[in-house]
VEXFIFI-465447 format. One record per residue (C-alpha): residue number from 0; residue in one letter; chain; x, y, z. Coordinates in Angstrom, 1 decimal. Layout:
BEGIN
NUM, A, A, X, Y, Z $
...
This chain:
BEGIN
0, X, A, -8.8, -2.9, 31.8 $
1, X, A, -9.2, -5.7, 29.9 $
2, X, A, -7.4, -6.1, 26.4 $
3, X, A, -7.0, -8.8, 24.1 $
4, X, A, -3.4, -8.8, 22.1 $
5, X, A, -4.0, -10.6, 18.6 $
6, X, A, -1.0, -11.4, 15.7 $
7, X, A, -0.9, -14.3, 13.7 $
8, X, A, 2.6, -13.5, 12.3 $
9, X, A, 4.7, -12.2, 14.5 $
10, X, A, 6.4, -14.7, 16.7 $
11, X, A, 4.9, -14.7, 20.3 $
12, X, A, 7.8, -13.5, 22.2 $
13, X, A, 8.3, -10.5, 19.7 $
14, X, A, 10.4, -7.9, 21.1 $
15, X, A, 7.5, -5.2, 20.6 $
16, X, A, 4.2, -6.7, 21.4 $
17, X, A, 5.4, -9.0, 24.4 $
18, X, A, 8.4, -8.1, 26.1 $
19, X, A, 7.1, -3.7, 25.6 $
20, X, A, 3.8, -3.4, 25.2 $
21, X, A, 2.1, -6.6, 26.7 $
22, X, A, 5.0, -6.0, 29.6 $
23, X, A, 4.0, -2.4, 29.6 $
24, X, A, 0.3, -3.7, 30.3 $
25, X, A, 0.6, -5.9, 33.1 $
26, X, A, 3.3, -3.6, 35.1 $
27, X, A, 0.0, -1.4, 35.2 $
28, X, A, -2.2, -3.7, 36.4 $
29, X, A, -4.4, -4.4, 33.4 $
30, X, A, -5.5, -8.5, 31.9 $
31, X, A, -4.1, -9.5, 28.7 $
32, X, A, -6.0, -12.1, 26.3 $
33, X, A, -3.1, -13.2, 23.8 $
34, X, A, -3.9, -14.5, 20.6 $
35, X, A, -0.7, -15.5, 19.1 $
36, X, A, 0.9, -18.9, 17.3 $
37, X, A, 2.7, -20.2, 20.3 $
38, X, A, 2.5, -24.3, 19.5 $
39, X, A, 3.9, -23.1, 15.6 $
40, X, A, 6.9, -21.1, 17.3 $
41, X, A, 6.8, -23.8, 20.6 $
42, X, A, 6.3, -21.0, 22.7 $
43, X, A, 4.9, -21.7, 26.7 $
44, X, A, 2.9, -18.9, 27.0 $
45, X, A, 3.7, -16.7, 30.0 $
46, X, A, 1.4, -17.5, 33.5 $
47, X, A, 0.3, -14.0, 33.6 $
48, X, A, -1.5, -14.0, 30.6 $
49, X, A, -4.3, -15.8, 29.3 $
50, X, A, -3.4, -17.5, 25.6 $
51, X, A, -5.3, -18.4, 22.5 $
52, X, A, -3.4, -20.3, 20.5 $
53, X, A, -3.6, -20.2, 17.0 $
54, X, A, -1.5, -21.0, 13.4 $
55, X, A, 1.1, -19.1, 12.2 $
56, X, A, 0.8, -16.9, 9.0 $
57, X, A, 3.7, -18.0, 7.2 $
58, X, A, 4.7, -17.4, 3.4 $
59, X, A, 1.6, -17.9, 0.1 $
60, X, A, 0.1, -19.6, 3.6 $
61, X, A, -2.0, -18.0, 5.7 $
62, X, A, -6.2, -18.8, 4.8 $
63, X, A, -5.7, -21.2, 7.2 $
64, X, A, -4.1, -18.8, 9.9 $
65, X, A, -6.7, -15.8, 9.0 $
66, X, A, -9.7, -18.6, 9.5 $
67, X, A, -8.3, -19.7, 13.1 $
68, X, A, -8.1, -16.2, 13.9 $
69, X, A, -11.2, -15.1, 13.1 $
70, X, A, -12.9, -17.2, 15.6 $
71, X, A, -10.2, -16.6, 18.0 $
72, X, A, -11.2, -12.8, 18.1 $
73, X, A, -14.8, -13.9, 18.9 $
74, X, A, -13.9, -15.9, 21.7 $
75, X, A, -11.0, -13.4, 23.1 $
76, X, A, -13.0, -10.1, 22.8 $
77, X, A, -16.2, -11.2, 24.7 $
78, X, A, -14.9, -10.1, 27.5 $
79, X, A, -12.4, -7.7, 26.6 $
80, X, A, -12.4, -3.7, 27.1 $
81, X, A, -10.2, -3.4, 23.7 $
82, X, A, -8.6, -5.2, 21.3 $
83, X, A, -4.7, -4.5, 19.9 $
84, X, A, -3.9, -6.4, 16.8 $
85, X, A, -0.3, -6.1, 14.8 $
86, X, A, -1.0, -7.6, 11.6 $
87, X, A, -2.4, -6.2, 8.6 $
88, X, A, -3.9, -9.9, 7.9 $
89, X, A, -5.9, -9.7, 11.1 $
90, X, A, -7.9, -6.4, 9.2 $
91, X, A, -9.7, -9.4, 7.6 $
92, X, A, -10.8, -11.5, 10.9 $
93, X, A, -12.2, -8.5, 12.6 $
94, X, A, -15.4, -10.0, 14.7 $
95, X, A, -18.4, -7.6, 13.6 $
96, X, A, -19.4, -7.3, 17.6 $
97, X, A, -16.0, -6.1, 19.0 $
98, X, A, -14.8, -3.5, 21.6 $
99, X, A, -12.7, -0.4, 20.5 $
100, X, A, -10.0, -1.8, 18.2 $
101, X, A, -6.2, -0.3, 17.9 $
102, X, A, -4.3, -1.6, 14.6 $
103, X, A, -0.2, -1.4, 15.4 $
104, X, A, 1.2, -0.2, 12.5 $
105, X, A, 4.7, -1.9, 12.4 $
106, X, A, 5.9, -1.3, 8.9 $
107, X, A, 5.0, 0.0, 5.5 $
108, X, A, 3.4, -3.3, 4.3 $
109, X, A, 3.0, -2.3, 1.0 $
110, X, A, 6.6, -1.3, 0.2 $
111, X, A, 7.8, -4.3, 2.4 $
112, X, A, 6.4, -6.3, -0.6 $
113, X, A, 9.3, -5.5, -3.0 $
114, X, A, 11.8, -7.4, 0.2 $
115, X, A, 9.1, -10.8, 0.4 $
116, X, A, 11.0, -13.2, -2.1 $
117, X, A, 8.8, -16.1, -1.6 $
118, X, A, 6.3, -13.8, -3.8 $
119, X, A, 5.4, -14.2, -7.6 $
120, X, A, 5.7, -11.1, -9.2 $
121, X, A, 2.2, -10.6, -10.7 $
122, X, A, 1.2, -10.8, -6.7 $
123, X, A, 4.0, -8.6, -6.0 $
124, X, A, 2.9, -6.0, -8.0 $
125, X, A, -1.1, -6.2, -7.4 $
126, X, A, -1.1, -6.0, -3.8 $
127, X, A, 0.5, -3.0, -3.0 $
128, X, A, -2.8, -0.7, -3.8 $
129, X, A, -4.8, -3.4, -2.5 $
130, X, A, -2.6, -3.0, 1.0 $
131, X, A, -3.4, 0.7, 0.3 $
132, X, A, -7.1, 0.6, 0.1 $
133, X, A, -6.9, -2.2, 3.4 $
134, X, A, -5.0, 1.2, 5.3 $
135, X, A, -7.5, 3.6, 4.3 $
136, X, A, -10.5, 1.5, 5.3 $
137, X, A, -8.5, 0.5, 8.7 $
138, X, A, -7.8, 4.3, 9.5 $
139, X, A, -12.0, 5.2, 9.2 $
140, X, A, -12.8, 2.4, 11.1 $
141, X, A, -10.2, 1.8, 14.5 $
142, X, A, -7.7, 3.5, 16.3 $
143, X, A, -4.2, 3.6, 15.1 $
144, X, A, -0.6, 3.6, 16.8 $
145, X, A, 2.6, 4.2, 14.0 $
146, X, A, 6.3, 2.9, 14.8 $
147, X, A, 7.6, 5.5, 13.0 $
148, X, A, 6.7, 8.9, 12.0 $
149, X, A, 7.7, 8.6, 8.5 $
150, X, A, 3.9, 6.6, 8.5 $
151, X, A, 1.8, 9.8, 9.0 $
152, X, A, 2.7, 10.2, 5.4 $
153, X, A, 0.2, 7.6, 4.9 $
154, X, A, -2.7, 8.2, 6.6 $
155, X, A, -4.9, 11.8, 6.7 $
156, X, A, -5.9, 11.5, 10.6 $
157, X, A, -3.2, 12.5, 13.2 $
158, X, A, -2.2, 8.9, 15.1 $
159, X, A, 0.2, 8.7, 17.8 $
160, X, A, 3.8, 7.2, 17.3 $
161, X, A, 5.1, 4.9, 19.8 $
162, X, A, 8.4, 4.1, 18.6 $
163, X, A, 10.5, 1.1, 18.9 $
164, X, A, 12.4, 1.9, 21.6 $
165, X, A, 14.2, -0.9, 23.9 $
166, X, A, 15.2, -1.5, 27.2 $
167, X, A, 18.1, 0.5, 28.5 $
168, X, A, 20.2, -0.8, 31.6 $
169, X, A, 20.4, 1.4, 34.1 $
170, X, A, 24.3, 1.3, 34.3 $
171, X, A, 27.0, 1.1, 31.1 $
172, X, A, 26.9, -2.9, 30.5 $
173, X, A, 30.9, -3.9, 29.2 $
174, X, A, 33.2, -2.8, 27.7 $
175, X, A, 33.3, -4.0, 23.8 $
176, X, A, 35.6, -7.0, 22.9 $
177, X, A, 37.7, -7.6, 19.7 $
178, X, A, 37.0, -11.0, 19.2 $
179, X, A, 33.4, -11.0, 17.7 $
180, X, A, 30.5, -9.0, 15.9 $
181, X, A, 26.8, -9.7, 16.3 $
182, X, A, 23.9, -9.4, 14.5 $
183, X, A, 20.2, -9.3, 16.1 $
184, X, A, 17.1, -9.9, 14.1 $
185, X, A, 15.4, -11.4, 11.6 $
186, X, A, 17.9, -12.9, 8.9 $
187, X, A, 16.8, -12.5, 5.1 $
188, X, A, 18.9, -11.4, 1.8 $
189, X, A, 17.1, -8.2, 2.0 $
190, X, A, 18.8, -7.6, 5.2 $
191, X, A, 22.6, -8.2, 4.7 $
192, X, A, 22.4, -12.3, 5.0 $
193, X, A, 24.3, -13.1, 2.3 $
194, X, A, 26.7, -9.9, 3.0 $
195, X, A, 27.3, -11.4, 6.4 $
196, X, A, 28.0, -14.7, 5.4 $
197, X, A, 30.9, -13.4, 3.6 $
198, X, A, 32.3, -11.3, 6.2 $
199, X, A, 32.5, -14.1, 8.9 $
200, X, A, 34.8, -16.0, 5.7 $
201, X, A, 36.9, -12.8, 5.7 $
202, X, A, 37.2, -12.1, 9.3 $
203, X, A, 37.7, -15.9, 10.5 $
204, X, A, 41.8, -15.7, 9.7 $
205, X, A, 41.6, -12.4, 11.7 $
206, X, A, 40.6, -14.2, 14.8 $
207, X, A, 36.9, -12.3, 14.7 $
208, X, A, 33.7, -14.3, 14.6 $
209, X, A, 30.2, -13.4, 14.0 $
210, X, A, 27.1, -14.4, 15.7 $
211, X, A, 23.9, -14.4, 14.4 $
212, X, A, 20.6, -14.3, 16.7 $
213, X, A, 17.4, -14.7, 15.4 $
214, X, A, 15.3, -16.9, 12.8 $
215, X, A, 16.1, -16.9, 9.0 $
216, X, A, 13.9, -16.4, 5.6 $
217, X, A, 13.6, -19.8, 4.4 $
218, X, A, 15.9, -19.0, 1.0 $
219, X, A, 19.1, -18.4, 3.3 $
220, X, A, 18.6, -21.1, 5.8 $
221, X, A, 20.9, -23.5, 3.6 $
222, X, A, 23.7, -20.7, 3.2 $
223, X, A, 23.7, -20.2, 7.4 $
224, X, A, 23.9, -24.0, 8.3 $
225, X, A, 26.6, -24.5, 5.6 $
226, X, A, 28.5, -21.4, 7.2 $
227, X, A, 27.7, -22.8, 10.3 $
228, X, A, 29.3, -26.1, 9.0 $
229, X, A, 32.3, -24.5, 8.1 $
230, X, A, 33.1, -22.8, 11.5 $
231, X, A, 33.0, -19.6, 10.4 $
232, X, A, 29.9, -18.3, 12.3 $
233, X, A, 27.5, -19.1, 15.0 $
234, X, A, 24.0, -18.6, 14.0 $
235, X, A, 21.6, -19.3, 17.2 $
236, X, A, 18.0, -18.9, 15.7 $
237, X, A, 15.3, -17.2, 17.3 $
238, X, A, 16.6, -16.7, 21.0 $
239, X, A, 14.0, -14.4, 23.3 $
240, X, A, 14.5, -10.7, 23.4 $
241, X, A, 16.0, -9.5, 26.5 $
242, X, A, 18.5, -13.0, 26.4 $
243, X, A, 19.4, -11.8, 22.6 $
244, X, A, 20.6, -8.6, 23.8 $
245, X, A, 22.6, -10.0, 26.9 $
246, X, A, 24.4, -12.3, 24.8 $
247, X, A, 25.2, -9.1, 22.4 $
248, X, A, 27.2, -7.6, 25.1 $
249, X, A, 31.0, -7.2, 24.8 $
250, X, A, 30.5, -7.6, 21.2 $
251, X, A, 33.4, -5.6, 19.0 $
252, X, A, 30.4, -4.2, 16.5 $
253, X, A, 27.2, -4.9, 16.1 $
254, X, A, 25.8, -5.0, 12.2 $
255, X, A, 22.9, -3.5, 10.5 $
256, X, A, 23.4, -4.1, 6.8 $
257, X, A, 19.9, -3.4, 5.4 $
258, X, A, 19.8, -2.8, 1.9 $
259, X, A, 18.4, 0.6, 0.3 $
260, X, A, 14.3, -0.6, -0.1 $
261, X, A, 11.4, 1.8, 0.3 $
262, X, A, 10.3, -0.5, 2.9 $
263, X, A, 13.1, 0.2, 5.1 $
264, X, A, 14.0, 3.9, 4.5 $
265, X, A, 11.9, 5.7, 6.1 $
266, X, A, 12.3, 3.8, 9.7 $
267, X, A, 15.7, 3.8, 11.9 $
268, X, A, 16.5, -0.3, 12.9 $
269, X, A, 15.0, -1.2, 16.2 $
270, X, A, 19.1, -3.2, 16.1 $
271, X, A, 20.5, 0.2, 15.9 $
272, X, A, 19.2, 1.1, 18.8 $
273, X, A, 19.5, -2.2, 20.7 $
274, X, A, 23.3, -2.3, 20.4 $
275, X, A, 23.8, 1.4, 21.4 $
276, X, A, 21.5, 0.1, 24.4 $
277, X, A, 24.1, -2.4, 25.0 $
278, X, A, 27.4, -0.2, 24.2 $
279, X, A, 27.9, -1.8, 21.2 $
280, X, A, 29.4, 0.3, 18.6 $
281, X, A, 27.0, 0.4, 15.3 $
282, X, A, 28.1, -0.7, 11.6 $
283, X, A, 25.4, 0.2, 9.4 $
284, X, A, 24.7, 0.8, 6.3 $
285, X, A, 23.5, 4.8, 5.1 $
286, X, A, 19.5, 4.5, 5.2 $
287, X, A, 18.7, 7.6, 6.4 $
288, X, A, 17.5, 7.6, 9.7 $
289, X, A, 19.9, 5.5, 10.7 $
290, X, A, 23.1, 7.3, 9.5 $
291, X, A, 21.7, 10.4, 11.3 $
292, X, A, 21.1, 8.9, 14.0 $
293, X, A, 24.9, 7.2, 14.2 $
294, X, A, 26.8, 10.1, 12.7 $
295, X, A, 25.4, 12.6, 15.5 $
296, X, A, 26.2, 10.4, 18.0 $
297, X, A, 29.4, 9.0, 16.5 $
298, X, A, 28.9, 5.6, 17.5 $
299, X, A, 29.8, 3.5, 14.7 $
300, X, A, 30.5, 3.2, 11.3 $
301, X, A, 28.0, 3.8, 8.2 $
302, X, A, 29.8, 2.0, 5.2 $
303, X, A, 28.1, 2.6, 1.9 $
304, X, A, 25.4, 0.5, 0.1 $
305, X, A, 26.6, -1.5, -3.1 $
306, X, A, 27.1, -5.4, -4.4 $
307, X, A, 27.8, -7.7, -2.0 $
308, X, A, 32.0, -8.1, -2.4 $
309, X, A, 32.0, -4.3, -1.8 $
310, X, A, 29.6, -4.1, 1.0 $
311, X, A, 31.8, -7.0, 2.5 $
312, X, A, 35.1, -5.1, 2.3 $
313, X, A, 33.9, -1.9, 3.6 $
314, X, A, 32.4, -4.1, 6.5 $
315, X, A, 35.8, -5.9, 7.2 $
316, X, A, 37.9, -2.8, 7.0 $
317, X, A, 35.5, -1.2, 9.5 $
318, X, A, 35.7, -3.8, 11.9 $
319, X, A, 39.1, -4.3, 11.8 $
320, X, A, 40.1, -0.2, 12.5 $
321, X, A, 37.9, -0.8, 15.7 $
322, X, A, 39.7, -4.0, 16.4 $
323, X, A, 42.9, -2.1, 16.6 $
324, X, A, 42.0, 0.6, 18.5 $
325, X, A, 39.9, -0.3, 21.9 $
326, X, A, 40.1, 4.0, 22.7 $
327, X, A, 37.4, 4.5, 20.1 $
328, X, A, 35.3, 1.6, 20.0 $
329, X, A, 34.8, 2.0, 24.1 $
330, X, A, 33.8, 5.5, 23.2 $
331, X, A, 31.9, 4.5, 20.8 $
332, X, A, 30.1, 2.4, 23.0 $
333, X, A, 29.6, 4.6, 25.7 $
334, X, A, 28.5, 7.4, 23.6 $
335, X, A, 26.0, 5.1, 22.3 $
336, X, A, 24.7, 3.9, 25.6 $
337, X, A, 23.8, 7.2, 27.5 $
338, X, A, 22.3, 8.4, 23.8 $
339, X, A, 20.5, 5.3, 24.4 $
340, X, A, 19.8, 5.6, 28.1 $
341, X, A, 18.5, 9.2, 27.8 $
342, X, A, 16.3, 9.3, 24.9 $
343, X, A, 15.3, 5.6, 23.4 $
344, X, A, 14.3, 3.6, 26.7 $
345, X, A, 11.4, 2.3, 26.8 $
346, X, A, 9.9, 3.5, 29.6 $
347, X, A, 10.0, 6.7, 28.1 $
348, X, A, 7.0, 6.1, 25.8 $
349, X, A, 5.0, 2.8, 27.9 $
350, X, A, 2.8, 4.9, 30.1 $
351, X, A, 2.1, 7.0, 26.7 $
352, X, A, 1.0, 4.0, 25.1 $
353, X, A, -1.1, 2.7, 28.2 $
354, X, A, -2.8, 5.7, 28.5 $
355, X, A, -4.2, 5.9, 24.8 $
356, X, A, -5.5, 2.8, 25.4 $
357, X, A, -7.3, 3.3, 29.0 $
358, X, A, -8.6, 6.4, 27.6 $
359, X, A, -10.1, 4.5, 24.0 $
360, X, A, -11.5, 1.7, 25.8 $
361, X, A, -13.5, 4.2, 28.0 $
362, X, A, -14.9, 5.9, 25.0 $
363, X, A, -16.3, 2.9, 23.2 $
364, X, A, -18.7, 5.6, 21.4 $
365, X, A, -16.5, 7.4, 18.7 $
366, X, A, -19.4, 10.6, 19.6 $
367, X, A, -18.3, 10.1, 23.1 $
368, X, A, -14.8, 10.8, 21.9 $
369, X, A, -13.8, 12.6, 18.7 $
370, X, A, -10.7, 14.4, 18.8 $
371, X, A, -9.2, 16.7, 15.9 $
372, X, A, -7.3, 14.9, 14.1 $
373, X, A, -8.4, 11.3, 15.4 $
374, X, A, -10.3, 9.2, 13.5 $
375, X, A, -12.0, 6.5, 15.9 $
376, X, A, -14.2, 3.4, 15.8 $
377, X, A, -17.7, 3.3, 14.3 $
């Protein structure tokens, strides 16, 4: 099978699309066409695939982006048995002559609105139910795959969910430290920035530093490299997957310090999951899914939502308890990991999402291939 992989914001070595499901793909023998911003993110595109490069979708700009990517598509579905795409802004490149098409549903893009600062708010608040009417049109018109299943609550057809799950190793990686706490993802106020500024001020005299690992909102870049400055934190910018999470290891807690927005409510933080995977125990904040998940397992800490000098103490006092007391935070960890091992490893769910995709790209004809529930291409 021949697909073609298209995004023109994610970052080319995002931890789903590349190191999951293009991974998952080759490992069964299939060709990948990847369209993807790989000079923007100066990216060497792996020798097993076969790259398109185009711009990166960034901010008020992406015309330009949606323009490269539109002739992209022609030339990387010519050949192609299907075509995967993970952005919402790639509904409006769509060649007419294509093969099956998949849309990855990553997030709720219209509540993630209220979180994109760089935004005015007239746009703010007229896109949403245009984001809404892009969905439905989307849902009559491709194949769909959901992160999470809190999405079904937005579409009428029944689409499968192939969660973000991460790569487990197959035996319990160290022991947690109590020197340091981590932090893995994208960096933006929405998502604890500022909070975790703070904390790496109020832990430094207490001989615990934090490292950050990933890129940064533009609007908090200033705050990290001052912090950075000062000593008080390491922040590493965008480092690939699978090195992020081995450099997380041995950490004394890993943070998850969303705030309480619609956009992030309904889904449980891929982070969550990655420091379990790594025996890291969890401090996060109480979105829902994520405090379930953590207070079943009991391995972390949920502190509550509030301003930032409160989320900051409740953080501090949480990391120091685990400081002093290595019995529970290596239980914590190990708890986490076989929770991890057994039930959010990747393999789990690959060959699920291989298999929807052999089977659409062998019924190109939706009348070849209705199912109840399924709503497929015209």
């Amino acid at each position: 099978m021949r697909v073609c992989v298209g995004t023109i914001v994610h970052h080319p070595e995002d931890a789903r699309i590349t190191h999951r499901q293009i991974r998952a793909l080759l490992d069964a023998g299939h060709q990948v066409t990847f369209i993807a911003p790989f000079t923007h993110c100066n990216v060497t595109p792996p020798p097993e695939i076969r790259p398109i490069d185009v711009p990166r979708a960034v901010g008020l700009h992406r015309r330009k982006a949606i323009r490269a990517a539109r002739a992209a598509l022609k030339r990387g579905v010519k050949d192609a048995d299907i075509l995967l795409i993970h952005d919402i802004e790639l509904l409006l490149a769509l060649p007419r002559k294509r093969p099956p098409t998949v849309w990855d549903v990553h997030e709720d893009t219209a509540a993630a609105m209220e979180a994109k600062t760089y935004l005015p708010d007239p746009i703010r608040n007229v896109l949403p139910p245009l984001v809404r009417s892009m969905e439905g049109r989307a849902e009559r018109r491709m194949h769909l795959f959901l992160a999470e299943e809190s999405y079904r609550e937005r579409f009428a057809g029944d689409h499968p969910v192939i969660p973000n799950l991460t790569y487990v190793p197959d035996s319990p990686p160290p022991a947690p430290g109590d020197n340091r706490i981590v932090y893995i993802g994208h960096l933006a106020e929405a998502r604890g920035a500022i909070e975790m500024i703070e904390i790496a001020r109020r832990l430094r005299p207490h001989g615990v530093r934090l490292d950050l690992i990933g890129p940064a909102d533009a609007d908090v870049r200033p705050l990290l490299r001052d912090a950075q400055r000062e000593g008080v934190l390491d922040w590493f910018g965008h480092v690939p997957n699978q090195h992020a999470l081995r450099m997380a290891e041995g950490a004394l807690a890993g943070l998850s310090l969303l705030h309480d927005l619609p956009n992030y409510r309904g889904s449980t933080p891929t982070k969550v999951i990655e420091y379990m995977a790594r025996g890291i125990p969890v401090i996060t904040t109480p979105l829902p899914r994520a405090a379930s998940l953590v207070g079943r397992v009991d391995c972390g800490t949920i502190v509550p939502f509030g301003d930032v000098e409160s989320v900051v103490g409740a953080v501090t006092q949480a990391v120091l308890r685990l400081r002093d007391n290595p019995e529970r935070r290596n239980a914590m960890g190990a708890r986490g990991y076989f929770e991890a091992l057994h039930h959010y490893h990747w393999p789990l769910v690959s060959g699920e999402f291989v298999g929807h995709l052999e089977r659409w790209a062998e019924a190109p004809d939706a009348s070849q291939a209705r199912q109840p529930g399924r709503v497929l291409p015209v």
